[in-house]
ROVEX-569961 format. One record per atom (N, C-alpha, C, CB): x, y, z; residue in one letter; residue number from 1; atom name. Coordinates in pm, whole numbers. Glycine has a CB too. Example, Ala and Ser with C-alpha at 12.3 -4.5 7.8 and 13.67 -1.06 7.14 Angstrom:
BEGIN
<pt><c1>1319</c1><c2>-569</c2><c3>780</c3><residu>A</residu><num>1</num><atome>N</atome></pt>
<pt><c1>1230</c1><c2>-450</c2><c3>780</c3><residu>A</residu><num>1</num><atome>CA</atome></pt>
<pt><c1>1320</c1><c2>-330</c2><c3>780</c3><residu>A</residu><num>1</num><atome>C</atome></pt>
<pt><c1>1131</c1><c2>-447</c2><c3>905</c3><residu>A</residu><num>1</num><atome>CB</atome></pt>
<pt><c1>1285</c1><c2>-225</c2><c3>708</c3><residu>S</residu><num>2</num><atome>N</atome></pt>
<pt><c1>1367</c1><c2>-106</c2><c3>714</c3><residu>S</residu><num>2</num><atome>CA</atome></pt>
<pt><c1>1290</c1><c2>3</c2><c3>787</c3><residu>S</residu><num>2</num><atome>C</atome></pt>
<pt><c1>1408</c1><c2>-60</c2><c3>572</c3><residu>S</residu><num>2</num><atome>CB</atome></pt>
! end
This chain:
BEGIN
<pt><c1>5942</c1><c2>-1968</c2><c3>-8405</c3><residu>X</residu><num>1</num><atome>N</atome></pt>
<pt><c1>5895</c1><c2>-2053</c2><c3>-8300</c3><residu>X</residu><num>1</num><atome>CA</atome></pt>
<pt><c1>5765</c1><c2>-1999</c2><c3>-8240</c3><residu>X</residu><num>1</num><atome>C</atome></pt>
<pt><c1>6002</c1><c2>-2067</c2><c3>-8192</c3><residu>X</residu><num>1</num><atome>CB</atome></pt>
<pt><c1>5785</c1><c2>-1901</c2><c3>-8257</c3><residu>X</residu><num>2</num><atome>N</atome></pt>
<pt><c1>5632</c1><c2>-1776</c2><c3>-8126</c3><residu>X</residu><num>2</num><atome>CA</atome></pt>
<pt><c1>5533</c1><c2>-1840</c2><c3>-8220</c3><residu>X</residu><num>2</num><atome>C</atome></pt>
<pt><c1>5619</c1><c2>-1509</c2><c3>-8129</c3><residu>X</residu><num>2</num><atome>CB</atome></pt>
<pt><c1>5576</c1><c2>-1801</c2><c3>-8376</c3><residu>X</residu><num>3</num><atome>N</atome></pt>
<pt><c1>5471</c1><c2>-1861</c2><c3>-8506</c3><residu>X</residu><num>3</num><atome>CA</atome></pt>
<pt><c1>5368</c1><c2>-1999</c2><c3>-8469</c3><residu>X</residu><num>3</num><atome>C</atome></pt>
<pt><c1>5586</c1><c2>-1922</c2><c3>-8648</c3><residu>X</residu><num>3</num><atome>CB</atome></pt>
<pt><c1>5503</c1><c2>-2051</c2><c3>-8470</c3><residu>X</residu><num>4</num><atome>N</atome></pt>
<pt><c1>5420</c1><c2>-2179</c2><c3>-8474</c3><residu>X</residu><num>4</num><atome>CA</atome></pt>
<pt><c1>5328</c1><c2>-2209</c2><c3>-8347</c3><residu>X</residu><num>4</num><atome>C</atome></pt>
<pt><c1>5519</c1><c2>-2299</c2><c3>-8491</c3><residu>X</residu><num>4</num><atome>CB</atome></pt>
<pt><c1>5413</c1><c2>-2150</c2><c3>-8197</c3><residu>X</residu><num>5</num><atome>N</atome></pt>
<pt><c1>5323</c1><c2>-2168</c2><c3>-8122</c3><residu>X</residu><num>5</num><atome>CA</atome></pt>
<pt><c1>5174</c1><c2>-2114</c2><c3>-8138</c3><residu>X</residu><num>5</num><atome>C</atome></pt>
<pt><c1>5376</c1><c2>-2134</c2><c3>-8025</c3><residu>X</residu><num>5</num><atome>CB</atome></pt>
<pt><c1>5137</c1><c2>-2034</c2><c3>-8142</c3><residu>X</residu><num>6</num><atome>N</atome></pt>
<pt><c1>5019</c1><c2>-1923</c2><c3>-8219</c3><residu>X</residu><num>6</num><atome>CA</atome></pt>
<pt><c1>4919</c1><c2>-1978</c2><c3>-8302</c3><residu>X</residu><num>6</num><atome>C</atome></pt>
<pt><c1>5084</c1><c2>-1818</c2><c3>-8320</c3><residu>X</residu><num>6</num><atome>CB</atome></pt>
<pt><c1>5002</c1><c2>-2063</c2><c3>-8440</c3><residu>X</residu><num>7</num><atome>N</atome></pt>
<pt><c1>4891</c1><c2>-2093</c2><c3>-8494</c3><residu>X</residu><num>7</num><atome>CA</atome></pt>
<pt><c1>4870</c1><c2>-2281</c2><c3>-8459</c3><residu>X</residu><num>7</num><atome>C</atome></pt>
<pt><c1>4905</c1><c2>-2038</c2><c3>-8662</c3><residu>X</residu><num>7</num><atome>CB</atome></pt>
<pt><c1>4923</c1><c2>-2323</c2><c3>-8343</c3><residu>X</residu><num>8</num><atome>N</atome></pt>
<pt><c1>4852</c1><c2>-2428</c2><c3>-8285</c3><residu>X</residu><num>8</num><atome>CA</atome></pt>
<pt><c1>4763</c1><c2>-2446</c2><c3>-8186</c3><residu>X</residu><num>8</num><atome>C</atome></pt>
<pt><c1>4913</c1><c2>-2487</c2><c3>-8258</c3><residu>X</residu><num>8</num><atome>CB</atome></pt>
<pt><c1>4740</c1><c2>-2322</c2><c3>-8155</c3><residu>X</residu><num>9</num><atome>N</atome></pt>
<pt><c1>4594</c1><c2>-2273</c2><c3>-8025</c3><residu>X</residu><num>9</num><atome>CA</atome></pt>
<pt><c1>4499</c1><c2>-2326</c2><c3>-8075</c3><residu>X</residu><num>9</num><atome>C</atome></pt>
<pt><c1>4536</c1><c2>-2102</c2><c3>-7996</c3><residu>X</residu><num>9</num><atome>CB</atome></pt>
<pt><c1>4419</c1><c2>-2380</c2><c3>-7973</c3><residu>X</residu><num>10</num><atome>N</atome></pt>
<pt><c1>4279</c1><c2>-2422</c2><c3>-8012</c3><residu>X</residu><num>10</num><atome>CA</atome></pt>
<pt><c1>4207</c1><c2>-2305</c2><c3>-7963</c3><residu>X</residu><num>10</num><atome>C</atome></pt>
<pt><c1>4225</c1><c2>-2564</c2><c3>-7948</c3><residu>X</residu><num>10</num><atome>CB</atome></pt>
<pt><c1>4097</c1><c2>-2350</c2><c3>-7931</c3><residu>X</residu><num>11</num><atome>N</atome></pt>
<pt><c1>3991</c1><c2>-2230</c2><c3>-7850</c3><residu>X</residu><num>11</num><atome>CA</atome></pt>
<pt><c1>3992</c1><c2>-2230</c2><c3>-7716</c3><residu>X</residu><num>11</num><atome>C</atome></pt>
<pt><c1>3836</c1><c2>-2245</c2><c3>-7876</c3><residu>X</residu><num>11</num><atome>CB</atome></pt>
<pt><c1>3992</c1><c2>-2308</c2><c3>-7668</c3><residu>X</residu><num>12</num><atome>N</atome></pt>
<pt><c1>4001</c1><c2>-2251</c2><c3>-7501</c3><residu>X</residu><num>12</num><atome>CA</atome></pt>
<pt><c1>4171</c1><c2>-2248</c2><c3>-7475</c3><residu>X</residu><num>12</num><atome>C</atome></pt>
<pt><c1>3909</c1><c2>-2385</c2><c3>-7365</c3><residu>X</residu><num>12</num><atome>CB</atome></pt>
<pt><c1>4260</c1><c2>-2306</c2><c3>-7590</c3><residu>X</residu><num>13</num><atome>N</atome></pt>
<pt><c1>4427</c1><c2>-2201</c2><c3>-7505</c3><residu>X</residu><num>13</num><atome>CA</atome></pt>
<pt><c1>4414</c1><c2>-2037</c2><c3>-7491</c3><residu>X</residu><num>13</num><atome>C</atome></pt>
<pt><c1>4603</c1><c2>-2209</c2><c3>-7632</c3><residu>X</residu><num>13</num><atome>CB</atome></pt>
<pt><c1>4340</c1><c2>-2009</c2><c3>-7642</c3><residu>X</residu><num>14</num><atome>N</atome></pt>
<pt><c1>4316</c1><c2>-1893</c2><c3>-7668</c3><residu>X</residu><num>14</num><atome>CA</atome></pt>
<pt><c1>4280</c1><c2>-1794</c2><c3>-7508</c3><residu>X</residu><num>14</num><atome>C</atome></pt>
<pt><c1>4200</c1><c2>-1909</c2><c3>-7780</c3><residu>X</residu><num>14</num><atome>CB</atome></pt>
<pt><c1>4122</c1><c2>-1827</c2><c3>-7499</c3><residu>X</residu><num>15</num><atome>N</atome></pt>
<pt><c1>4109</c1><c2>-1780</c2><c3>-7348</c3><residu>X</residu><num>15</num><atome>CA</atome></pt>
<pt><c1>4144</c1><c2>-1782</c2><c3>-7216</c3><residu>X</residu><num>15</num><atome>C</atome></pt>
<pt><c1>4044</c1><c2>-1794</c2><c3>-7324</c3><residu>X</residu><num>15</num><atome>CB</atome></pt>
<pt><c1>4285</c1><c2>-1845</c2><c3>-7260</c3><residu>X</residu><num>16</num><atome>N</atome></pt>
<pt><c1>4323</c1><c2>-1947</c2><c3>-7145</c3><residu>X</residu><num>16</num><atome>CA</atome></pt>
<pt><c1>4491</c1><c2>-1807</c2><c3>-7151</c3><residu>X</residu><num>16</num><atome>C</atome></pt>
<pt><c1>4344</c1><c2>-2194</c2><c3>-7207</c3><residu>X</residu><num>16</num><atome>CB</atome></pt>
<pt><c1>4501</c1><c2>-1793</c2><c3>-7264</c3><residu>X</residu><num>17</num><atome>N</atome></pt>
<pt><c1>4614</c1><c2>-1682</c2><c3>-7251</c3><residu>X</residu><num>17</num><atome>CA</atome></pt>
<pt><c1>4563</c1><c2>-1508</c2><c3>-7287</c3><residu>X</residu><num>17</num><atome>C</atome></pt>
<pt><c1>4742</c1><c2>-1732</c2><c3>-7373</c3><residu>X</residu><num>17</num><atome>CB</atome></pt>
<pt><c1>4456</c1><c2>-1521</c2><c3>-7299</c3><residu>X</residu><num>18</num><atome>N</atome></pt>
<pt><c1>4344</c1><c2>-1350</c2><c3>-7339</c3><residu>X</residu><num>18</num><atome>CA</atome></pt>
<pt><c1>4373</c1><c2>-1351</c2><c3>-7156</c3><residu>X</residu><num>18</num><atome>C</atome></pt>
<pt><c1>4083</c1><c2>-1364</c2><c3>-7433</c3><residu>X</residu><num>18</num><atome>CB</atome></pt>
<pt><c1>4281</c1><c2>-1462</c2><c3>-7068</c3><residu>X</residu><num>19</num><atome>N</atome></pt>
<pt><c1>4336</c1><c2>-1430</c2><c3>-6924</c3><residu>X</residu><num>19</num><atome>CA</atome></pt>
<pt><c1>4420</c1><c2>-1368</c2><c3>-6855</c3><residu>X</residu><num>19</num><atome>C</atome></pt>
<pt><c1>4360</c1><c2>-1493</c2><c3>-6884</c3><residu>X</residu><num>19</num><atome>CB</atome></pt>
<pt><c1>4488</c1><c2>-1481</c2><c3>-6894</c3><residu>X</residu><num>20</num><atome>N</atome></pt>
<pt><c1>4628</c1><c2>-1436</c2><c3>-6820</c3><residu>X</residu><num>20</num><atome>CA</atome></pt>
<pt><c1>4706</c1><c2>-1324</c2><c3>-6869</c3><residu>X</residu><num>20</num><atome>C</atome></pt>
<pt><c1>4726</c1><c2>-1545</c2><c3>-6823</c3><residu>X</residu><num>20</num><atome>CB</atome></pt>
<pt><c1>4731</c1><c2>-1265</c2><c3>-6992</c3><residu>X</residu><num>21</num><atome>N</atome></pt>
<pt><c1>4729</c1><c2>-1105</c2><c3>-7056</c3><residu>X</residu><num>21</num><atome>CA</atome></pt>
<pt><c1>4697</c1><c2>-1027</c2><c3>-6943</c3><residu>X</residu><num>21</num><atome>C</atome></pt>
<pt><c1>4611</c1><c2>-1069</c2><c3>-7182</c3><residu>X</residu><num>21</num><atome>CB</atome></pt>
<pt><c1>4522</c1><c2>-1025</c2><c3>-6922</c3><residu>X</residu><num>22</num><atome>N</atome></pt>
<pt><c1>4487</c1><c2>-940</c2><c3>-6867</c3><residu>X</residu><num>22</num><atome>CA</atome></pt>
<pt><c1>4455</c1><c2>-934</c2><c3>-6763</c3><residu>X</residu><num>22</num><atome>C</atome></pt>
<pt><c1>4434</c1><c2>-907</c2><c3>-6907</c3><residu>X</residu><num>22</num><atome>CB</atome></pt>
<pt><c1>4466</c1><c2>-1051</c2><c3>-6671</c3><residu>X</residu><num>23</num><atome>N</atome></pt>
<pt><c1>4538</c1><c2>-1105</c2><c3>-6558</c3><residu>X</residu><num>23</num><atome>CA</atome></pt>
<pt><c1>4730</c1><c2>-977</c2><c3>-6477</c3><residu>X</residu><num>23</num><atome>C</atome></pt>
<pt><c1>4585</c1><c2>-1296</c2><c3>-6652</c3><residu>X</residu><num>23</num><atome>CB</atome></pt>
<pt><c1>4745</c1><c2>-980</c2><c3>-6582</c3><residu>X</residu><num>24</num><atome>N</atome></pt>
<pt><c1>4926</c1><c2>-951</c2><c3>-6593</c3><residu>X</residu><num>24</num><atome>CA</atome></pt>
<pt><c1>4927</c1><c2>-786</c2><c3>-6600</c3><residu>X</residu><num>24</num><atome>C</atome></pt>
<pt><c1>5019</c1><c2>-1031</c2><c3>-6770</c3><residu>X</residu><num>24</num><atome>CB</atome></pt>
<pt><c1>4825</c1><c2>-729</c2><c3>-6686</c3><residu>X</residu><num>25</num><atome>N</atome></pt>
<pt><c1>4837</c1><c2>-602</c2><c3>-6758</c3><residu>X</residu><num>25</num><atome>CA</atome></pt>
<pt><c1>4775</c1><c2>-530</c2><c3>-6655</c3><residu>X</residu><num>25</num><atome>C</atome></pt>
<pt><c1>4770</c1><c2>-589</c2><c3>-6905</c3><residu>X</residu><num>25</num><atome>CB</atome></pt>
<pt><c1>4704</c1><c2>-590</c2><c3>-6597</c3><residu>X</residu><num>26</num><atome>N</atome></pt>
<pt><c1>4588</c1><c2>-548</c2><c3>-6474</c3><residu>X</residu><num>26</num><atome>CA</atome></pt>
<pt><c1>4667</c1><c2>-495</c2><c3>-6353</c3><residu>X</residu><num>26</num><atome>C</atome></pt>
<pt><c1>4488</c1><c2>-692</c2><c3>-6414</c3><residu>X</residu><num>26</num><atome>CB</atome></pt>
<pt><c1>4792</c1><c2>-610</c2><c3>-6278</c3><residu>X</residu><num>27</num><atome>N</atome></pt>
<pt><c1>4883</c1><c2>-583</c2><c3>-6199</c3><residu>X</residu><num>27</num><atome>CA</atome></pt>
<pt><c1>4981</c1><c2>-545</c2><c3>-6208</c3><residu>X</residu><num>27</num><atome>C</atome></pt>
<pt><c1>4901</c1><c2>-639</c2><c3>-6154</c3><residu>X</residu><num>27</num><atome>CB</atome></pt>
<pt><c1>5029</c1><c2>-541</c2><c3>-6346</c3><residu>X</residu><num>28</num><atome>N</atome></pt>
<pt><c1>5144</c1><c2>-413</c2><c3>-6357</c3><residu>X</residu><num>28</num><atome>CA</atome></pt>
<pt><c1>5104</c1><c2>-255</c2><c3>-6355</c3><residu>X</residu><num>28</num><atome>C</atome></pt>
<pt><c1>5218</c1><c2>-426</c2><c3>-6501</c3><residu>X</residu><num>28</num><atome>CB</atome></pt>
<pt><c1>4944</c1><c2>-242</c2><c3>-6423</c3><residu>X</residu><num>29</num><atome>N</atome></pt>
<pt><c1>4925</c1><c2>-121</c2><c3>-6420</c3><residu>X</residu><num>29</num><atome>CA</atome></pt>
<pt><c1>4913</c1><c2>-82</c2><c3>-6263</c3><residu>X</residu><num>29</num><atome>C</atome></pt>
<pt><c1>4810</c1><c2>-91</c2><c3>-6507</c3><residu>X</residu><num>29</num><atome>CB</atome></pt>
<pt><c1>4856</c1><c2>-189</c2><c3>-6183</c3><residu>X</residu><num>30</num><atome>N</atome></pt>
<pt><c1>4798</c1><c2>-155</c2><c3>-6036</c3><residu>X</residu><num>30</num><atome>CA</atome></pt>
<pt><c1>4962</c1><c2>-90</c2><c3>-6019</c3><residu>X</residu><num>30</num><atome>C</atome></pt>
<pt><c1>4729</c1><c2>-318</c2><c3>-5908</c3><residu>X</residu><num>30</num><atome>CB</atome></pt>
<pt><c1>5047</c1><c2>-187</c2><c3>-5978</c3><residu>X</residu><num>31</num><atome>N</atome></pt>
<pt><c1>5179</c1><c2>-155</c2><c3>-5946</c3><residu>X</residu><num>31</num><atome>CA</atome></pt>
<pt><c1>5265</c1><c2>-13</c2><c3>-5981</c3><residu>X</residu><num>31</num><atome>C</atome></pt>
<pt><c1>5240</c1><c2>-257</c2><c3>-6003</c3><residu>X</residu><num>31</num><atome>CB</atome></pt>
<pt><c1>5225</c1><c2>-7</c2><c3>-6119</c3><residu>X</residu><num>32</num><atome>N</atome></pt>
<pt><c1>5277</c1><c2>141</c2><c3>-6186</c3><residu>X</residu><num>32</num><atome>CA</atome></pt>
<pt><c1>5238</c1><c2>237</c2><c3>-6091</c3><residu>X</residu><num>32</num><atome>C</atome></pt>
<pt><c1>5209</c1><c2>187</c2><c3>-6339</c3><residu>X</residu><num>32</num><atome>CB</atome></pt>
<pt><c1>5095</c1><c2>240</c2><c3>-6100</c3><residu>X</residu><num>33</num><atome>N</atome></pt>
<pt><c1>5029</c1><c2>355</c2><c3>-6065</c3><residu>X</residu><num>33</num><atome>CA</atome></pt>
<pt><c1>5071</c1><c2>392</c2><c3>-5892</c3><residu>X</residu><num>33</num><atome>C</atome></pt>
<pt><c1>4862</c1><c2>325</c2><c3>-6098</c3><residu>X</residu><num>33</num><atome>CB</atome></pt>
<pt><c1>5059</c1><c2>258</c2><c3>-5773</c3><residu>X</residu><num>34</num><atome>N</atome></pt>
<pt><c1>5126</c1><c2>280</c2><c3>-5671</c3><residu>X</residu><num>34</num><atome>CA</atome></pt>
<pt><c1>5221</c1><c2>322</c2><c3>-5684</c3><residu>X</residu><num>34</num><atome>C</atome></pt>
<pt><c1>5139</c1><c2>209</c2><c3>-5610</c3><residu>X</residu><num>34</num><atome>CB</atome></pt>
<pt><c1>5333</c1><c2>314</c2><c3>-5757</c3><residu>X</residu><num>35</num><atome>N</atome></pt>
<pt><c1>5450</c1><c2>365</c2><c3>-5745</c3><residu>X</residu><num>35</num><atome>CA</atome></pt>
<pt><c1>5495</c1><c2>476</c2><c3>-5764</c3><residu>X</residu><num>35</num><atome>C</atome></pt>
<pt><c1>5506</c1><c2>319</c2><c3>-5790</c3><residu>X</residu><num>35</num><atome>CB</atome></pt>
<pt><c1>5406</c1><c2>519</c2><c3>-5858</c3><residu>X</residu><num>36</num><atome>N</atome></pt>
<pt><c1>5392</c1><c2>657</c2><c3>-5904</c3><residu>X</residu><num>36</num><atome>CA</atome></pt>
<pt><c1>5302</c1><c2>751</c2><c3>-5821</c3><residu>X</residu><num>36</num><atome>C</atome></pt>
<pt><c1>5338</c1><c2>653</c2><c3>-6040</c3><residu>X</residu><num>36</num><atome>CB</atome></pt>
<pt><c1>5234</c1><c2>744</c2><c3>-5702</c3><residu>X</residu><num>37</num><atome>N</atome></pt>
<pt><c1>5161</c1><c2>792</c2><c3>-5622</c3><residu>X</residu><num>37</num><atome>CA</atome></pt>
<pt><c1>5221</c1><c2>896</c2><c3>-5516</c3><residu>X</residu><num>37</num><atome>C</atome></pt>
<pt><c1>5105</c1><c2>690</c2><c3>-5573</c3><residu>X</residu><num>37</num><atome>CB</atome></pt>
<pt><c1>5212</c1><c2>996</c2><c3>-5439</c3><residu>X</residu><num>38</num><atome>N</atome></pt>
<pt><c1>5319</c1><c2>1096</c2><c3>-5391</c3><residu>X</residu><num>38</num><atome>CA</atome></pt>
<pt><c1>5265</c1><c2>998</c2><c3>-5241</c3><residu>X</residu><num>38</num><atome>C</atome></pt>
<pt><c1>5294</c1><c2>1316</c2><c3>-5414</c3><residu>X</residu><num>38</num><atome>CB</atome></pt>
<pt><c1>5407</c1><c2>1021</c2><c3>-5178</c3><residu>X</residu><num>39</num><atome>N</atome></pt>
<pt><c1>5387</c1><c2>961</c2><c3>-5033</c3><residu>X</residu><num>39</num><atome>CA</atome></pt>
<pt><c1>5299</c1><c2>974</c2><c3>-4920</c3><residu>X</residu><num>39</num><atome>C</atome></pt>
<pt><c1>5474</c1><c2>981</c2><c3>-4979</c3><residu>X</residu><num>39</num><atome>CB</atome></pt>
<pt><c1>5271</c1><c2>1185</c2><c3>-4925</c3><residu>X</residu><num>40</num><atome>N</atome></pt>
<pt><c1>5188</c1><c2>1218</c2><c3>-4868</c3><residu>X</residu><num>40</num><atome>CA</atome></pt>
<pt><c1>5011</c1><c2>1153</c2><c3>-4861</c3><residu>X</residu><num>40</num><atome>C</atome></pt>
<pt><c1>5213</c1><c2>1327</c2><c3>-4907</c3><residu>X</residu><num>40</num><atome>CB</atome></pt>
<pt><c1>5013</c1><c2>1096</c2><c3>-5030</c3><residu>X</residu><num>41</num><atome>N</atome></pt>
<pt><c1>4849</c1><c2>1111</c2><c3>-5039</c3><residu>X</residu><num>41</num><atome>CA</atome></pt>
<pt><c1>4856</c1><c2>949</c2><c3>-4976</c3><residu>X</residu><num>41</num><atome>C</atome></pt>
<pt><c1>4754</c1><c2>1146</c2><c3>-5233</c3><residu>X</residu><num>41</num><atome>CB</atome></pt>
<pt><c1>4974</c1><c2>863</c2><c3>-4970</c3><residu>X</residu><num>42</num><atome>N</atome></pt>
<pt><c1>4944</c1><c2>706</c2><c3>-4911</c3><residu>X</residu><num>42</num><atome>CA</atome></pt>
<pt><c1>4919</c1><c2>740</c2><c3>-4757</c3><residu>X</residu><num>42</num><atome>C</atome></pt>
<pt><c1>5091</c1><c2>580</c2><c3>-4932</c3><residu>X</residu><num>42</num><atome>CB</atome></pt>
<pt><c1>5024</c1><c2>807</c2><c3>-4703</c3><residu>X</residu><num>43</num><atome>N</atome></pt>
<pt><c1>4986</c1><c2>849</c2><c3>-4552</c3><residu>X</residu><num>43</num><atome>CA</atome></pt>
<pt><c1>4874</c1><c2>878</c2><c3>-4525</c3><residu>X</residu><num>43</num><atome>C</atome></pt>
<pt><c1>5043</c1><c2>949</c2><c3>-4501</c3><residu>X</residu><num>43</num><atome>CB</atome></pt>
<pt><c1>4770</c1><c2>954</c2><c3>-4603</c3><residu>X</residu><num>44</num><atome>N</atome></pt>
<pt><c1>4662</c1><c2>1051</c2><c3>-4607</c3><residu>X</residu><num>44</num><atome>CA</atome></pt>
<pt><c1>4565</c1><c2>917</c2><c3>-4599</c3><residu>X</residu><num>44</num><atome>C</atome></pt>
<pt><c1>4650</c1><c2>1172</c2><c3>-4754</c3><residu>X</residu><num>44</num><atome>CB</atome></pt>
<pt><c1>4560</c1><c2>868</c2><c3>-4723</c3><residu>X</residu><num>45</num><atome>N</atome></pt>
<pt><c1>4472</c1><c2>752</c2><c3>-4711</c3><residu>X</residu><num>45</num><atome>CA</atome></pt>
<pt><c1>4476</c1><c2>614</c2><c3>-4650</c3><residu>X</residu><num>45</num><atome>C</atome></pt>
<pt><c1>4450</c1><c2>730</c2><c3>-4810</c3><residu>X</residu><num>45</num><atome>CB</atome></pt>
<pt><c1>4582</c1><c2>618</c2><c3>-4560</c3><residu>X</residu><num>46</num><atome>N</atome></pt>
<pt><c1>4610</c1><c2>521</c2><c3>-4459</c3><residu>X</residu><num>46</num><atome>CA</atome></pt>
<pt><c1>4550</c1><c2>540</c2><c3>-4325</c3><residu>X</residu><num>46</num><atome>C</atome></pt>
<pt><c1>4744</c1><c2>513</c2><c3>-4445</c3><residu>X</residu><num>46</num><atome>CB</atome></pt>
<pt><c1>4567</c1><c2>694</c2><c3>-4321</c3><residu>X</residu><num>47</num><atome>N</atome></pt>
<pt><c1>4483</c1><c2>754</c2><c3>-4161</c3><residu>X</residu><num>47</num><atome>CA</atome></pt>
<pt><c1>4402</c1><c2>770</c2><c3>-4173</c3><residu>X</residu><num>47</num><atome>C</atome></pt>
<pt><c1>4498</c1><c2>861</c2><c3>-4084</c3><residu>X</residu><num>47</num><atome>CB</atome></pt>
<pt><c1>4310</c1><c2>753</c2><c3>-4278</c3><residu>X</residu><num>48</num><atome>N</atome></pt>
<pt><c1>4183</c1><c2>783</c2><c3>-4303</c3><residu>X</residu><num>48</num><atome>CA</atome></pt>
<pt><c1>4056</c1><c2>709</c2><c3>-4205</c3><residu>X</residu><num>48</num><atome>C</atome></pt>
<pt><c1>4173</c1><c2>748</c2><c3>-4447</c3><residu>X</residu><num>48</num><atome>CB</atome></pt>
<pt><c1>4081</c1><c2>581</c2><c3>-4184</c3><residu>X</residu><num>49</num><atome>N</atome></pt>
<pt><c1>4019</c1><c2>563</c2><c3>-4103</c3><residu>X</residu><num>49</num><atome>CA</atome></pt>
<pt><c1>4043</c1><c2>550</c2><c3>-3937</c3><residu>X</residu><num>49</num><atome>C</atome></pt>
<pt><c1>3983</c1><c2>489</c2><c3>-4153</c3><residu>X</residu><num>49</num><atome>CB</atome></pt>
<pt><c1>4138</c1><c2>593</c2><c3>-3894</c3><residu>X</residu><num>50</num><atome>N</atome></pt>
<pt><c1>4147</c1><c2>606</c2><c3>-3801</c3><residu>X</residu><num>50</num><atome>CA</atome></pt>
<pt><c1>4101</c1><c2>745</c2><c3>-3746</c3><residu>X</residu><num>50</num><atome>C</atome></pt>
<pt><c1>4250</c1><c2>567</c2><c3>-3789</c3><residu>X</residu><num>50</num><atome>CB</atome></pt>
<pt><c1>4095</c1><c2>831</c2><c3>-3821</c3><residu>X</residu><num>51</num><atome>N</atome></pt>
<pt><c1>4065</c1><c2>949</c2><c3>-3803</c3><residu>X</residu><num>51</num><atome>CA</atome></pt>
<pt><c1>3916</c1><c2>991</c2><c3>-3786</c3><residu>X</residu><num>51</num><atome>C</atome></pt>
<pt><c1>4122</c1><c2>1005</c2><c3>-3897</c3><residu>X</residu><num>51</num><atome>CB</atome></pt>
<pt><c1>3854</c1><c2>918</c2><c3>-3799</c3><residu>X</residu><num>52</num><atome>N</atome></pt>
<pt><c1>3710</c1><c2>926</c2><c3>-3807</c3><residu>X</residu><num>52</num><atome>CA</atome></pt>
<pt><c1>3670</c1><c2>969</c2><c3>-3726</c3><residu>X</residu><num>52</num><atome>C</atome></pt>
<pt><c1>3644</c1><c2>836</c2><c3>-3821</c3><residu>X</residu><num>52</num><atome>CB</atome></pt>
<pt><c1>3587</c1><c2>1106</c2><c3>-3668</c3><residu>X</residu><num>53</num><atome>N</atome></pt>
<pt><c1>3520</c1><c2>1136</c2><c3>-3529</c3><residu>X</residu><num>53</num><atome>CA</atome></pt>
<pt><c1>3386</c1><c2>1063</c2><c3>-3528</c3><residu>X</residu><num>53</num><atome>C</atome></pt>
<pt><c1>3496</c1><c2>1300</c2><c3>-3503</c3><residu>X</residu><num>53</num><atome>CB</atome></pt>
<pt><c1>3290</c1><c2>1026</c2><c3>-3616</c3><residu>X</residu><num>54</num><atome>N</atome></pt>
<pt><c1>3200</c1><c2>945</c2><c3>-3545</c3><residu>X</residu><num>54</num><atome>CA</atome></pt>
<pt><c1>3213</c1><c2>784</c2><c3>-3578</c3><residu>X</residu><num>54</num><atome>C</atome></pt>
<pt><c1>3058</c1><c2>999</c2><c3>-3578</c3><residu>X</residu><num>54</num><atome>CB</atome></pt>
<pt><c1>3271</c1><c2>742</c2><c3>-3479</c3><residu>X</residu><num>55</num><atome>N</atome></pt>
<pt><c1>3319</c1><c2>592</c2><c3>-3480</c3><residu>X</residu><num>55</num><atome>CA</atome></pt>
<pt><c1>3165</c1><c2>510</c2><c3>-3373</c3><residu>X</residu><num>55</num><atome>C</atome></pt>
<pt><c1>3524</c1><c2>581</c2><c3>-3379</c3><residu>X</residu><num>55</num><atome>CB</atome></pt>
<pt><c1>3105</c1><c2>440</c2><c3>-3441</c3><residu>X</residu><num>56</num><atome>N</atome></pt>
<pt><c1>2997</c1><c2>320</c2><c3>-3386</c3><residu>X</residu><num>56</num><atome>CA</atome></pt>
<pt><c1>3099</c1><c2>216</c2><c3>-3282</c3><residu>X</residu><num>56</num><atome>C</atome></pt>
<pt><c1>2920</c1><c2>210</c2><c3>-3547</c3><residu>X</residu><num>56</num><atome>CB</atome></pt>
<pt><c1>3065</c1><c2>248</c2><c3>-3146</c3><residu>X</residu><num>57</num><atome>N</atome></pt>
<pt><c1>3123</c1><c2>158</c2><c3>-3085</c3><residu>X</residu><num>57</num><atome>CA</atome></pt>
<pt><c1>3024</c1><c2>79</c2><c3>-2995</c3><residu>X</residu><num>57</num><atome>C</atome></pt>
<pt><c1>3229</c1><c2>216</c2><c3>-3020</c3><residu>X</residu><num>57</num><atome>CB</atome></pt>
<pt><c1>3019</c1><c2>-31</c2><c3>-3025</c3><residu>X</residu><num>58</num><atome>N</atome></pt>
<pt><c1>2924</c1><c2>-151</c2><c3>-2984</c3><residu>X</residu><num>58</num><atome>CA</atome></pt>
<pt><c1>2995</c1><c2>-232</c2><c3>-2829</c3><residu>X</residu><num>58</num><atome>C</atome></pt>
<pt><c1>2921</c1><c2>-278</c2><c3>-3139</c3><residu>X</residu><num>58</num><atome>CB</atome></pt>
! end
């Protein structure tokens, strides 16, 4: 069945599922990698800007 779907693509399904692939591959890796990140360094880079000593205040 996958077969047949496959070789009835024209040219723009083609780019139309190369997209969405890498659309998909893009946000699982994002996701992996958050998850896999140590807690400390999210805290770290969460206070980051609050921490700032020279803050522009208008």
């Amino acid at each position: 069945m996958f077969k047949q779907f496959i070789h009835s693509l024209q040219g723009d399904e083609v780019y139309m599922l190369l997209s969405l692939f890498i659309f998909l591959a893009f946000f699982i890796g994002a996701t992996i990698a958050m998850l896999r990140m140590k807690k400390s360094h999210l805290e770290y880079m969460s206070d980051i800007p609050l921490n700032q000593e020279n803050v522009e205040s208008n």
